[in-house]
Biopython code that builds the backbone (N, CA, C, O; Angstrom):
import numpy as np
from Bio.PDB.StructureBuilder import StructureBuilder

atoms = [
    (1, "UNK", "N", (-2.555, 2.565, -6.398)),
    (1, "UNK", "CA", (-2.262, 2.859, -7.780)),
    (1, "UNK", "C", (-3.343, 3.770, -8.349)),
    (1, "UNK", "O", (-4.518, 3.519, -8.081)),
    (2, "UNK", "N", (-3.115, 4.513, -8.898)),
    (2, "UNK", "CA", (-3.871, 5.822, -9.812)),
    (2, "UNK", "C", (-3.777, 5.332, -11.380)),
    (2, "UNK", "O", (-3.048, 6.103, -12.004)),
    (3, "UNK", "N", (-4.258, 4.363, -12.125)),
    (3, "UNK", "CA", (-4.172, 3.807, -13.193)),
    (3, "UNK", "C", (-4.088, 5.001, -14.145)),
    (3, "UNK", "O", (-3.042, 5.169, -14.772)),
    (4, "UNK", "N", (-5.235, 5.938, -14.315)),
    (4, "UNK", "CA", (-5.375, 7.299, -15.013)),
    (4, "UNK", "C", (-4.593, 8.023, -14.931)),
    (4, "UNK", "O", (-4.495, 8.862, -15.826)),
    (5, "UNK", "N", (-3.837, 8.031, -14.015)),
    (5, "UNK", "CA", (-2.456, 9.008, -14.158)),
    (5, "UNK", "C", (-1.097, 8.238, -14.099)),
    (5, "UNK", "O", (0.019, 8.751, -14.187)),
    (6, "UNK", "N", (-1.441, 6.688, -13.905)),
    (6, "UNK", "CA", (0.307, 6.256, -14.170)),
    (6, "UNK", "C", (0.828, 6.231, -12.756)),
    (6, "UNK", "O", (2.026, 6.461, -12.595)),
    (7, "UNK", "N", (0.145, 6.004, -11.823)),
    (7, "UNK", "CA", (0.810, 6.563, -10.462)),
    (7, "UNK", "C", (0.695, 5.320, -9.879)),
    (7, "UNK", "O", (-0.307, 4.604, -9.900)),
    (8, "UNK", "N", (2.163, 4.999, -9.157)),
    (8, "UNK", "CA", (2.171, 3.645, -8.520)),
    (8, "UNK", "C", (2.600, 4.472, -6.834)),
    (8, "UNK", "O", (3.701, 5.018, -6.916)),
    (9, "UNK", "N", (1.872, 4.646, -5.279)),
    (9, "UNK", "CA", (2.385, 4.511, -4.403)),
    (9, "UNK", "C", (2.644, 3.943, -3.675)),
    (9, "UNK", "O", (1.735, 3.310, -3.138)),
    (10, "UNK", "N", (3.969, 3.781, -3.182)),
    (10, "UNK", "CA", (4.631, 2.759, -3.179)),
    (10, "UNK", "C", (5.145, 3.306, -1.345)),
    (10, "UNK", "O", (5.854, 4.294, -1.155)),
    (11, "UNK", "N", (4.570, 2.368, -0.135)),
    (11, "UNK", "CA", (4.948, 2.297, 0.936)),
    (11, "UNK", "C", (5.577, 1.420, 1.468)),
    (11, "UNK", "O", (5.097, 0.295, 1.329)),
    (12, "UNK", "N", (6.596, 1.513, 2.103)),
    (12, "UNK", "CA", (7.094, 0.594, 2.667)),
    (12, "UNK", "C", (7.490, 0.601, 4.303)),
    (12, "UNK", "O", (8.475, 1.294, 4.555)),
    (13, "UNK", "N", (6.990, 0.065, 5.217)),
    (13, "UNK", "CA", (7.214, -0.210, 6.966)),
    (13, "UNK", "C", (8.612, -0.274, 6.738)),
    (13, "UNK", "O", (8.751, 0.818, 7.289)),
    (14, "UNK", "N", (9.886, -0.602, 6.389)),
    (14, "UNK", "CA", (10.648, -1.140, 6.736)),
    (14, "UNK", "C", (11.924, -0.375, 6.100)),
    (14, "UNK", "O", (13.114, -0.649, 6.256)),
    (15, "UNK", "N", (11.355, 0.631, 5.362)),
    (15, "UNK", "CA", (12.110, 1.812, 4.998)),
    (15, "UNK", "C", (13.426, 1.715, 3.681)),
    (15, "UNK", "O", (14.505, 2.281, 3.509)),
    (16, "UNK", "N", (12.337, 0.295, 2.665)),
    (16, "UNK", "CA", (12.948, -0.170, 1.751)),
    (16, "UNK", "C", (12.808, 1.090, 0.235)),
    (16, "UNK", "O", (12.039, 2.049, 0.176)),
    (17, "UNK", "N", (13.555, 0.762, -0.547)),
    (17, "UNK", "CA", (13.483, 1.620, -1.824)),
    (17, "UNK", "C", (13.103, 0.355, -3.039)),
    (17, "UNK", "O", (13.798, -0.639, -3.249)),
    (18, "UNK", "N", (11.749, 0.733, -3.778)),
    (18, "UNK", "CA", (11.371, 0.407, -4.762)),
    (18, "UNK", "C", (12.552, 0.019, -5.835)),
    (18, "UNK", "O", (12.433, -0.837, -6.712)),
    (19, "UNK", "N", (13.746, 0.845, -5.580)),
    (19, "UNK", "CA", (14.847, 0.656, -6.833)),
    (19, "UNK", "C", (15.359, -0.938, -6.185)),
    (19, "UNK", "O", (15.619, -1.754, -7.069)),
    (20, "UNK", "N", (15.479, -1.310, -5.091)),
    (20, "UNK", "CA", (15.875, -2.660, -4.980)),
    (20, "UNK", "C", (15.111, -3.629, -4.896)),
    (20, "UNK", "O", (15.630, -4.567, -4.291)),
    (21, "UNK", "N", (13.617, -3.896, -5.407)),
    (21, "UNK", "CA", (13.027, -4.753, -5.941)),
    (21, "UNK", "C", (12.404, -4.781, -7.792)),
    (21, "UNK", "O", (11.309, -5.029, -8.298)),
    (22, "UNK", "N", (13.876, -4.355, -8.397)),
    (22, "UNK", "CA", (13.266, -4.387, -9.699)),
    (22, "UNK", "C", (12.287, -5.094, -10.041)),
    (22, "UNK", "O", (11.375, -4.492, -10.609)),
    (23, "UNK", "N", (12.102, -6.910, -9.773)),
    (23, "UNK", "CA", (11.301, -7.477, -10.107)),
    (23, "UNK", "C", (9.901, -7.010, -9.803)),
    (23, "UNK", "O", (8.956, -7.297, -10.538)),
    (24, "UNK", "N", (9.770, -6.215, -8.600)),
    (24, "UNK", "CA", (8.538, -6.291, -8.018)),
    (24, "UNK", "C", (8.245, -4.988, -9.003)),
    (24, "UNK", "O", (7.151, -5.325, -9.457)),
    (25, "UNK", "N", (8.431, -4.201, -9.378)),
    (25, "UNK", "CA", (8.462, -2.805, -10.156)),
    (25, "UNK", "C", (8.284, -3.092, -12.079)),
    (25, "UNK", "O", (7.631, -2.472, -12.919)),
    (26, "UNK", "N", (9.347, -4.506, -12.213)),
    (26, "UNK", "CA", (8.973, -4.949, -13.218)),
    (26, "UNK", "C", (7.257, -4.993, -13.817)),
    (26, "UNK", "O", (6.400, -4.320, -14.390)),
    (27, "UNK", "N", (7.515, -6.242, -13.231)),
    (27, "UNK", "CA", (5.615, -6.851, -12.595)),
    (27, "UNK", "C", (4.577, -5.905, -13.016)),
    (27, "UNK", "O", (3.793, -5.925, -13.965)),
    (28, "UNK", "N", (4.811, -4.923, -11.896)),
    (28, "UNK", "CA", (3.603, -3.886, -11.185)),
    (28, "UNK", "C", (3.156, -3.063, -12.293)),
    (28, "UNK", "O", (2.026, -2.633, -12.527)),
    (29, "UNK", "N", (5.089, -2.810, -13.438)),
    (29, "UNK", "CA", (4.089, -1.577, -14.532)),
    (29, "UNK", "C", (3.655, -2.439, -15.723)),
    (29, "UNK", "O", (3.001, -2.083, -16.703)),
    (30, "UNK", "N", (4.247, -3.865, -15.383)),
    (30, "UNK", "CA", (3.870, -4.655, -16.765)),
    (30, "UNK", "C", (2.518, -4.841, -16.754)),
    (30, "UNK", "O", (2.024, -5.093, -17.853)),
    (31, "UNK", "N", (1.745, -4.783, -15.768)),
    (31, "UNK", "CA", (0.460, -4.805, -15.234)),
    (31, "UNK", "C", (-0.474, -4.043, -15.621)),
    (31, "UNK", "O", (-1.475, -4.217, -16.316)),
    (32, "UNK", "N", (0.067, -2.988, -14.974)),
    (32, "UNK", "CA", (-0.230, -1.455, -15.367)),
    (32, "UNK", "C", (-0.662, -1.427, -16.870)),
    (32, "UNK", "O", (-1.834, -1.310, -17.229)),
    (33, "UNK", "N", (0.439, -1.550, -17.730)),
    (33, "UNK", "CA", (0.790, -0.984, -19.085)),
    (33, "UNK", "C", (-0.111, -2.127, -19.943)),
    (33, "UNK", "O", (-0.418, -1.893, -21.112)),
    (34, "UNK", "N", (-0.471, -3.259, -19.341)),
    (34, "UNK", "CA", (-1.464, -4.643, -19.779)),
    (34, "UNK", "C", (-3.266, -3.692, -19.395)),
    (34, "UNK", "O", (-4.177, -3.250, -20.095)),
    (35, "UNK", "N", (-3.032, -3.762, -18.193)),
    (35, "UNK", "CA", (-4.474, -2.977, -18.148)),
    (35, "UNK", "C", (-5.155, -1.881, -19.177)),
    (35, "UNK", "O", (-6.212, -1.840, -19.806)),
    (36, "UNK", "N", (-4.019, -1.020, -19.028)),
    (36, "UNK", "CA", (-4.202, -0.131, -19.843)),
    (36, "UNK", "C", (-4.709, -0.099, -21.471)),
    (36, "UNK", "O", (-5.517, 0.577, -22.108)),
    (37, "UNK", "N", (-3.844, -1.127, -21.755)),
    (37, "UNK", "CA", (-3.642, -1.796, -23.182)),
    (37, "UNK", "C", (-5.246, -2.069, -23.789)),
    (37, "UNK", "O", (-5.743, -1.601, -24.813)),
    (38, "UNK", "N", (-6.025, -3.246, -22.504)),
    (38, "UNK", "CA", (-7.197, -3.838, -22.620)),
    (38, "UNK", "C", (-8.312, -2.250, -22.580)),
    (38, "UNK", "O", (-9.058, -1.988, -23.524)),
    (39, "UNK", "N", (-8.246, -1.682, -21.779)),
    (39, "UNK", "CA", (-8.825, -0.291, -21.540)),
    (39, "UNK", "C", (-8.522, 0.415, -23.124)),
    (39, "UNK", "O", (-8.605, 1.605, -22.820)),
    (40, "UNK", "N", (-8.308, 0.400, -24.189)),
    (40, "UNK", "CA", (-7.764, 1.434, -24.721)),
    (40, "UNK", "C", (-7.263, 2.765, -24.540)),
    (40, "UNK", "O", (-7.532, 3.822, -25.110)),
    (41, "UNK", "N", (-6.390, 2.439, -23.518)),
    (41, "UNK", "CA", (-6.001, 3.711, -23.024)),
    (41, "UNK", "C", (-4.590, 4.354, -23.213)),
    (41, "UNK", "O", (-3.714, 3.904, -22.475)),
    (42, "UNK", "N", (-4.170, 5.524, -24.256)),
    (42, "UNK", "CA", (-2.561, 5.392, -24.957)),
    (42, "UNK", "C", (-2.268, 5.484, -23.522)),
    (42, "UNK", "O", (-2.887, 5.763, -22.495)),
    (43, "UNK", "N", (-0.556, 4.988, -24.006)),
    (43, "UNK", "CA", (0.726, 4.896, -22.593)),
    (43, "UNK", "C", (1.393, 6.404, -22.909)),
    (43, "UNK", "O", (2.464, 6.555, -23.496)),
    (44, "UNK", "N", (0.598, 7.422, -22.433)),
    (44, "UNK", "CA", (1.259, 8.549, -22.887)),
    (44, "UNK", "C", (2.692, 8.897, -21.943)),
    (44, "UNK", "O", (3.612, 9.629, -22.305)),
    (45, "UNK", "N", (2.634, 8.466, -21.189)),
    (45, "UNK", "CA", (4.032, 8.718, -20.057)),
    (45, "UNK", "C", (4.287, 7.469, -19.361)),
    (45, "UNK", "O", (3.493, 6.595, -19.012)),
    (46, "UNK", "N", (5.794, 7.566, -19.200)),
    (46, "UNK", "CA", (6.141, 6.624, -18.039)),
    (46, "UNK", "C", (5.533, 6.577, -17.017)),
    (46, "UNK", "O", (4.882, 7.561, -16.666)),
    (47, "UNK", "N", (5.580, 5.112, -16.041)),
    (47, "UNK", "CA", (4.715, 5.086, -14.793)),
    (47, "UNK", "C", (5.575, 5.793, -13.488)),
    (47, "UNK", "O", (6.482, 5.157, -12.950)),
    (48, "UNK", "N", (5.300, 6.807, -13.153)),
    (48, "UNK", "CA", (5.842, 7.342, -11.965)),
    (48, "UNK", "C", (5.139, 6.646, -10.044)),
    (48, "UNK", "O", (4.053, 6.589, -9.467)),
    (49, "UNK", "N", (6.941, 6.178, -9.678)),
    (49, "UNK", "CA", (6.744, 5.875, -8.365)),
    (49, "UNK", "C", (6.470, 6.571, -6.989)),
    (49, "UNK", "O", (7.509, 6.524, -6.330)),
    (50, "UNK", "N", (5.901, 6.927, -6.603)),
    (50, "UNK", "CA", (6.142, 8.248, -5.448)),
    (50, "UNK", "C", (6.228, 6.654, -3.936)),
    (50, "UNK", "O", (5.625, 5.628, -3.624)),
    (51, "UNK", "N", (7.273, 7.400, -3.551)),
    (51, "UNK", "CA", (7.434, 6.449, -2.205)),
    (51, "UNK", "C", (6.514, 7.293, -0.972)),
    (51, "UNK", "O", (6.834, 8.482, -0.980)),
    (52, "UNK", "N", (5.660, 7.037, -0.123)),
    (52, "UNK", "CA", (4.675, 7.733, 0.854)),
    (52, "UNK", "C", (5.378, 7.541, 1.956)),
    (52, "UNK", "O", (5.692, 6.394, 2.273)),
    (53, "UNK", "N", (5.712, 8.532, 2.656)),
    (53, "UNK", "CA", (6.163, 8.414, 4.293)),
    (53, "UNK", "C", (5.123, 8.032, 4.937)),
    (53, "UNK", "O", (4.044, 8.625, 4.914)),
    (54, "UNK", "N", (5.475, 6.563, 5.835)),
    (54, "UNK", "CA", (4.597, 6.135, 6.370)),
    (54, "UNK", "C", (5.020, 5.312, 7.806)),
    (54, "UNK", "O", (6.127, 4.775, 7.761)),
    (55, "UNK", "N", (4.422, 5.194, 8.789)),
    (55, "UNK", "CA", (4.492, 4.676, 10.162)),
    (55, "UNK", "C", (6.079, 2.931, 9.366)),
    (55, "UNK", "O", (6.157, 2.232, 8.356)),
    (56, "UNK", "N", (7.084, 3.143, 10.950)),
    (56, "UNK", "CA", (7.772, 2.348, 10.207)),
    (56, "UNK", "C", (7.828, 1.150, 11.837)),
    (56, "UNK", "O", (7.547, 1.366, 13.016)),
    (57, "UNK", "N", (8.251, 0.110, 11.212)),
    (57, "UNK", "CA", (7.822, -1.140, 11.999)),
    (57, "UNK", "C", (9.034, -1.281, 13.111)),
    (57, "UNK", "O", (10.034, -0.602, 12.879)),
    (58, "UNK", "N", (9.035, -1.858, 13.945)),
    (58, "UNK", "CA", (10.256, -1.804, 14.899)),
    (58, "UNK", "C", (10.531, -3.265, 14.816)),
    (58, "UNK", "O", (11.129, -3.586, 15.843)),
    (59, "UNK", "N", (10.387, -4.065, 14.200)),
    (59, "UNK", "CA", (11.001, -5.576, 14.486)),
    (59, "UNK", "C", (10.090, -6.108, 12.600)),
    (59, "UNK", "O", (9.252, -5.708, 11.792)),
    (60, "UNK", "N", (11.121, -7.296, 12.871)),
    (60, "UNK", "CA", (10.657, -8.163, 11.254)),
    (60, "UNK", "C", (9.558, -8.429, 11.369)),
    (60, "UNK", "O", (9.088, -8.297, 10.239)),
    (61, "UNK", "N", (8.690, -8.778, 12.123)),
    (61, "UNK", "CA", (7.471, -9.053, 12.232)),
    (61, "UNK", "C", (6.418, -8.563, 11.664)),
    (61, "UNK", "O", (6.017, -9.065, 10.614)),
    (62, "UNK", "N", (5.759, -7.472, 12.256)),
    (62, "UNK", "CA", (4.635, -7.121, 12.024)),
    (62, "UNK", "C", (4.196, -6.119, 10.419)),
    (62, "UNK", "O", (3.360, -5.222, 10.310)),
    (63, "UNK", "N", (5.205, -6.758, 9.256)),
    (63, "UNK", "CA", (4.460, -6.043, 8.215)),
    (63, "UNK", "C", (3.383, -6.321, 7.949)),
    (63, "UNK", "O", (2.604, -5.437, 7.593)),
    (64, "UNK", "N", (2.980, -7.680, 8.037)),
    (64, "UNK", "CA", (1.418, -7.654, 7.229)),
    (64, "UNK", "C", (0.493, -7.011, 8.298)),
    (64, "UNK", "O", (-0.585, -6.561, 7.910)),
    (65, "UNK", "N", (0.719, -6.956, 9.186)),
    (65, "UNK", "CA", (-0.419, -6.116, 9.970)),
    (65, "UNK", "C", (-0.129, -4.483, 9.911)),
    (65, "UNK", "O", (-1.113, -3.818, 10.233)),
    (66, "UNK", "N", (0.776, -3.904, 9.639)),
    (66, "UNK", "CA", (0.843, -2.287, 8.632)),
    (66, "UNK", "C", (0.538, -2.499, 7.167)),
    (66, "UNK", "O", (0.127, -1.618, 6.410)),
    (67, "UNK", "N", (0.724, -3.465, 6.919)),
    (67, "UNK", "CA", (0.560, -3.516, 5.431)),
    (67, "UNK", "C", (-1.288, -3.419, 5.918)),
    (67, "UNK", "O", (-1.520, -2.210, 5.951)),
    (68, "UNK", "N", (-2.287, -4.009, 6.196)),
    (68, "UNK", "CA", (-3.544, -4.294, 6.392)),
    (68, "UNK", "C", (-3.824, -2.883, 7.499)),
    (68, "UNK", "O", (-4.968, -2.467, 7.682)),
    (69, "UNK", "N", (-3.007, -2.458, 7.956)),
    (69, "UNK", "CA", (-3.520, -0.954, 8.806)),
    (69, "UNK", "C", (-3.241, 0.307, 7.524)),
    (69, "UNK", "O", (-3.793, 1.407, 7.558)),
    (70, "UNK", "N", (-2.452, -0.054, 6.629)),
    (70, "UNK", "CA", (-2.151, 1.005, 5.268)),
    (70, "UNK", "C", (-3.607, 1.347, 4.428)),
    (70, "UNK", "O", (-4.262, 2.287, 3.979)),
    (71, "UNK", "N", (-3.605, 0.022, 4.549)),
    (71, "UNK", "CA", (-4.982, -0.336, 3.470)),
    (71, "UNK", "C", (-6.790, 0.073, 4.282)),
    (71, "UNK", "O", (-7.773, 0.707, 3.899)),
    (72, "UNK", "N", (-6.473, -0.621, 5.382)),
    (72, "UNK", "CA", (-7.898, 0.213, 5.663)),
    (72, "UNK", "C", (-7.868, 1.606, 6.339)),
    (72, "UNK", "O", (-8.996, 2.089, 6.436)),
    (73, "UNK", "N", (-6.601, 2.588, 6.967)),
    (73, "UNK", "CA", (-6.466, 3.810, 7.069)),
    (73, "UNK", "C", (-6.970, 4.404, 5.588)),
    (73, "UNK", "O", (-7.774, 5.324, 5.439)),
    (74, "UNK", "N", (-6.309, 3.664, 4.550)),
    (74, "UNK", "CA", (-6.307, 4.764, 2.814)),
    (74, "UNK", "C", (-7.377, 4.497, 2.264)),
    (74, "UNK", "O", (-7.811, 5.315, 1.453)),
    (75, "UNK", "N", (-8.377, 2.874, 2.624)),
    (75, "UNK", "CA", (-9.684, 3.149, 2.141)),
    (75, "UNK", "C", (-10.750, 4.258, 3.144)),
    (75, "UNK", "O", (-11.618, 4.980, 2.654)),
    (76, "UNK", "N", (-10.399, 4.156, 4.726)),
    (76, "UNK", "CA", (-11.344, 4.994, 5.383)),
    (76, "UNK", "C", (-11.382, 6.355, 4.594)),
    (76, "UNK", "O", (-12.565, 6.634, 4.398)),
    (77, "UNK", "N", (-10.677, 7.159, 4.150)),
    (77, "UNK", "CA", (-10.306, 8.532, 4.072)),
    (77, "UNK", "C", (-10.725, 8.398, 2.496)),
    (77, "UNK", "O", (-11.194, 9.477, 2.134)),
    (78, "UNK", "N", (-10.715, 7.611, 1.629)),
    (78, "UNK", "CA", (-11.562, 7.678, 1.010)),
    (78, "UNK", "C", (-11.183, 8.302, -0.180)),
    (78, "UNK", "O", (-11.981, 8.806, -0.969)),
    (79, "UNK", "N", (-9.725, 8.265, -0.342)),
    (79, "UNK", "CA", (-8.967, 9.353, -1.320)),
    (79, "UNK", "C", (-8.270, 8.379, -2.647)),
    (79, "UNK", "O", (-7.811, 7.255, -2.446)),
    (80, "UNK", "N", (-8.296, 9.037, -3.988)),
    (80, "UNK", "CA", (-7.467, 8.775, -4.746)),
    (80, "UNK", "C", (-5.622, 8.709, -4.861)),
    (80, "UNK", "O", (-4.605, 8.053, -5.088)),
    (81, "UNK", "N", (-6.145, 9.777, -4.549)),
    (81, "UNK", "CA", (-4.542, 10.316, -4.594)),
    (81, "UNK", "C", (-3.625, 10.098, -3.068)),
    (81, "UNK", "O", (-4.164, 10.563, -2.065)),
    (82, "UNK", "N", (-2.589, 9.569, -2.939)),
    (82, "UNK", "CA", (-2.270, 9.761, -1.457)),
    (82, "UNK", "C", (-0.893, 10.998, -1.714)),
    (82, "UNK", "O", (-0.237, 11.145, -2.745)),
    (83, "UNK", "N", (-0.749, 11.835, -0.283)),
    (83, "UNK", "CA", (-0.015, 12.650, -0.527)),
    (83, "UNK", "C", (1.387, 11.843, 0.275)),
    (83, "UNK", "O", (1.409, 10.782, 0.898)),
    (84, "UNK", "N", (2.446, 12.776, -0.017)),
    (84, "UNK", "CA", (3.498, 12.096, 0.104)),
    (84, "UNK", "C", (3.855, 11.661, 1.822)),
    (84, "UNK", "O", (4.446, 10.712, 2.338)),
    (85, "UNK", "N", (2.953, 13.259, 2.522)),
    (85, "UNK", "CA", (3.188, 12.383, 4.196)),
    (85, "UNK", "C", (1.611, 11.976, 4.335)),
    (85, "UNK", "O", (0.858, 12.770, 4.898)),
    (86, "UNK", "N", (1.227, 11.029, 3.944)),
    (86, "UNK", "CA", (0.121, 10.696, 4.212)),
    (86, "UNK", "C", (-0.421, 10.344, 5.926)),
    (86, "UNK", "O", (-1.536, 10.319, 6.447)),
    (87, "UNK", "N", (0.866, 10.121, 6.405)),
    (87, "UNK", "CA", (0.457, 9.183, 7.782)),
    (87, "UNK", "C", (1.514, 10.100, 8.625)),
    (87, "UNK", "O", (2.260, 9.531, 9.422)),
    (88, "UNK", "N", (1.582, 11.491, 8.457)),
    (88, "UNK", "CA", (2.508, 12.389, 8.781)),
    (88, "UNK", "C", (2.147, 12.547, 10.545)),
    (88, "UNK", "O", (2.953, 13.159, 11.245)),
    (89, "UNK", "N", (0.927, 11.965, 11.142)),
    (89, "UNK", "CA", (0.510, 12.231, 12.354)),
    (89, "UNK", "C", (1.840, 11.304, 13.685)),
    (89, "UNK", "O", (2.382, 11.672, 14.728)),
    (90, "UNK", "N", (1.862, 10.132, 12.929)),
    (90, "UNK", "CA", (2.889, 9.436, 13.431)),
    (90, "UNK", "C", (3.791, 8.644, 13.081)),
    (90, "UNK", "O", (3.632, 8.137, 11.970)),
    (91, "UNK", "N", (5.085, 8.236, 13.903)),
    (91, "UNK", "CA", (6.340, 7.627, 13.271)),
    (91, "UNK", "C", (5.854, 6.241, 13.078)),
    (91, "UNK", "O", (6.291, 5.922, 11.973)),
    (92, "UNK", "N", (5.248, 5.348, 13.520)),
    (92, "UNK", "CA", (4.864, 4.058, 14.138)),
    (92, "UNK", "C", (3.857, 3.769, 14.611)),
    (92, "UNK", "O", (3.435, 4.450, 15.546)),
    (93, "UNK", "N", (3.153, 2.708, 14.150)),
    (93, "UNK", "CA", (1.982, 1.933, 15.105)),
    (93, "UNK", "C", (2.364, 1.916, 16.150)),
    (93, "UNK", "O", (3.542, 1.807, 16.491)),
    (94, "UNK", "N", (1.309, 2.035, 16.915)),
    (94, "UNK", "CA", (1.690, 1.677, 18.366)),
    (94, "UNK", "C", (0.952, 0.122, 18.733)),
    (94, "UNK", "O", (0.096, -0.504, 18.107)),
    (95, "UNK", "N", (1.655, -0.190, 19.986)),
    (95, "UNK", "CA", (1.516, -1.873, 19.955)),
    (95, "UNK", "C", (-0.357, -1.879, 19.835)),
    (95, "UNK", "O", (-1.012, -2.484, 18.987)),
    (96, "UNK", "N", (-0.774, -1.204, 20.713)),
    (96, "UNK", "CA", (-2.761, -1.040, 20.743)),
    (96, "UNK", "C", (-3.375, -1.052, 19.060)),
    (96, "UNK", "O", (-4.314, -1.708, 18.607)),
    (97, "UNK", "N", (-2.298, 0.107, 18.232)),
    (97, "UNK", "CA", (-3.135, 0.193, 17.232)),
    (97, "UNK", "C", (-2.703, -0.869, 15.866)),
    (97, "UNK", "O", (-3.290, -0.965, 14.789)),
    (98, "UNK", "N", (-1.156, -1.791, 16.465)),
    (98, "UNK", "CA", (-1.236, -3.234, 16.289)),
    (98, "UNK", "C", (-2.783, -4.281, 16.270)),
    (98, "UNK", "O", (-3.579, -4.776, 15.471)),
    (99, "UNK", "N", (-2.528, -4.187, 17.650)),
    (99, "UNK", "CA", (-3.454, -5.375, 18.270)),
    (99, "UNK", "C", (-4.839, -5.147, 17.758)),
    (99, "UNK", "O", (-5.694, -6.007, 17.547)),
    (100, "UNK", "N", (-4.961, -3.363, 17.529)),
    (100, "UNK", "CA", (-6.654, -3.188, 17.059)),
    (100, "UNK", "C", (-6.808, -3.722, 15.358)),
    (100, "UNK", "O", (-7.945, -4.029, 14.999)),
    (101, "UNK", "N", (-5.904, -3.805, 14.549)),
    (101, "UNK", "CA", (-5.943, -4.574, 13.203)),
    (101, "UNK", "C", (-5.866, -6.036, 13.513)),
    (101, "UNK", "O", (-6.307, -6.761, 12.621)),
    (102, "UNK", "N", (-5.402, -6.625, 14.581)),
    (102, "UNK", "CA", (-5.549, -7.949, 14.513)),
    (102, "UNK", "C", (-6.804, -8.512, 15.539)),
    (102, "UNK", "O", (-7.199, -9.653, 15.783)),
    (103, "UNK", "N", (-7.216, -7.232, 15.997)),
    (103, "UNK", "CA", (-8.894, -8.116, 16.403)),
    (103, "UNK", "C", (-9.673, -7.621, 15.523)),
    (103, "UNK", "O", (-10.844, -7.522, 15.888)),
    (104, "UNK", "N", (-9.427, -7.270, 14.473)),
    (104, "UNK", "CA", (-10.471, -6.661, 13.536)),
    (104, "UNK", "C", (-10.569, -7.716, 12.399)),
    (104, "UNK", "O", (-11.484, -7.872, 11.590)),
    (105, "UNK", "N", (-8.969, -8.659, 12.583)),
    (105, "UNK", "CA", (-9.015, -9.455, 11.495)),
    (105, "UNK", "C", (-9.207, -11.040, 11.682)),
    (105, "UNK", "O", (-9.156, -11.925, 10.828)),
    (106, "UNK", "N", (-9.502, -11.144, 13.416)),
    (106, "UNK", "CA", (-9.680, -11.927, 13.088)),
    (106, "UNK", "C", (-11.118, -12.539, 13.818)),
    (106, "UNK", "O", (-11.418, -13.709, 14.054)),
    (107, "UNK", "N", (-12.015, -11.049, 14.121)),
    (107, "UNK", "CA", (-13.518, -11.033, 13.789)),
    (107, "UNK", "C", (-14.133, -10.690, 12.678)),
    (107, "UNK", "O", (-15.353, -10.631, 12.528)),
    (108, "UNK", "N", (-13.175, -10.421, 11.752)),
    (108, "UNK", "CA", (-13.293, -10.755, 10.441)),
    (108, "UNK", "C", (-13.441, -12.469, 9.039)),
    (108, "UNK", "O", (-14.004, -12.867, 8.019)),
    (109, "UNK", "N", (-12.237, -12.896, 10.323)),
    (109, "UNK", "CA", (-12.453, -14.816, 9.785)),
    (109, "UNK", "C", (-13.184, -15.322, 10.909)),
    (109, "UNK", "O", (-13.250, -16.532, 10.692)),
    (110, "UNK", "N", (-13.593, -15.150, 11.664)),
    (110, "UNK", "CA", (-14.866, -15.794, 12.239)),
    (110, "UNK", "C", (-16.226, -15.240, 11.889)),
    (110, "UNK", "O", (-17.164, -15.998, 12.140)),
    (111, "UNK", "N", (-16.624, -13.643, 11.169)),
    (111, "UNK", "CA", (-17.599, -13.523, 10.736)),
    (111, "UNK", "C", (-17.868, -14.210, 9.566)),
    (111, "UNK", "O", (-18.965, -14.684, 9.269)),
    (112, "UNK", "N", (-16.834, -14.262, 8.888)),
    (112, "UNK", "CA", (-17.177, -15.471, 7.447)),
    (112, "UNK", "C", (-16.116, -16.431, 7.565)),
    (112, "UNK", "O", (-15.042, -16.566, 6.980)),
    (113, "UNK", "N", (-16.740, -17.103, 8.535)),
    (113, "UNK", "CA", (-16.662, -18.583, 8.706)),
    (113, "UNK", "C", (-14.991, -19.096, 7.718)),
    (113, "UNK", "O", (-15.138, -19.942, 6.836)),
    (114, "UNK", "N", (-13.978, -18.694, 7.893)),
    (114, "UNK", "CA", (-12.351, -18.925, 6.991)),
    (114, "UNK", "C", (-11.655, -19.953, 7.703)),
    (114, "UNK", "O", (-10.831, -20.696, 7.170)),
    (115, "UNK", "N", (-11.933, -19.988, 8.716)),
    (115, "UNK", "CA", (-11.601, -21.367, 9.741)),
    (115, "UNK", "C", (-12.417, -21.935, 10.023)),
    (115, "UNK", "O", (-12.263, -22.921, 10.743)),
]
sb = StructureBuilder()
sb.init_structure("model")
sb.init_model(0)
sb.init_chain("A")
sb.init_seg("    ")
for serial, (resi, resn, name, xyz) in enumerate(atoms, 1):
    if name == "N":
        sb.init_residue(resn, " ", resi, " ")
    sb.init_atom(name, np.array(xyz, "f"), 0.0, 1.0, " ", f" {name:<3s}", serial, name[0])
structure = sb.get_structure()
């Protein structure tokens, strides 16, 4: 999210559209438009959704581990803004770069002690 400009991006593995989770869209700008509020910051424009082409999942399974490969790919790079092919290098995780978010996460709950 880009709070200063109203910008919600919105990825999805599974090649869903933001228009069929109103609730979740509800929520997200009521949020938004609350933050803002506390910030004194006017609501000069509607909140615009940009959907990001991004690596898509091959079975029900493994979103939270793209969802957690989304998030530390978009913090490494270090950017505000994401562009619309952000992850334009490839269609899909591959099973390795699976497995490399889930030994990362879970020498992550054994470095601070979560179990």
């Amino acid at each position: 999210m880009d709070l200063s400009r109203l910008i919600v991006y919105y990825l999805d593995s599974l090649s869903g559209d933001w228009s069929k989770y109103p609730n979740m869209k509800k929520t997200v700008d009521a949020a938004i438009i609350k933050f803002r509020t506390k910030k004194n910051y006017r609501n000069r424009k509607d909140i615009t959704w940009i959907r990001v082409q991004c690596p898509q999942q091959n079975n029900s399974v493994d979103c939270g581990f793209f969802v957690l490969r989304f998030m530390r790919d978009i913090i490494a790079l270090n950017r505000i803004d994401i562009p619309k092919m952000y992850f334009e290098e490839y269609k899909s995780y591959s099973r390795a770069n699976l497995d490399e978010m889930k030994d990362e996460l879970c020498q992550f709950i054994v470095d601070q002690r979560i179990i």
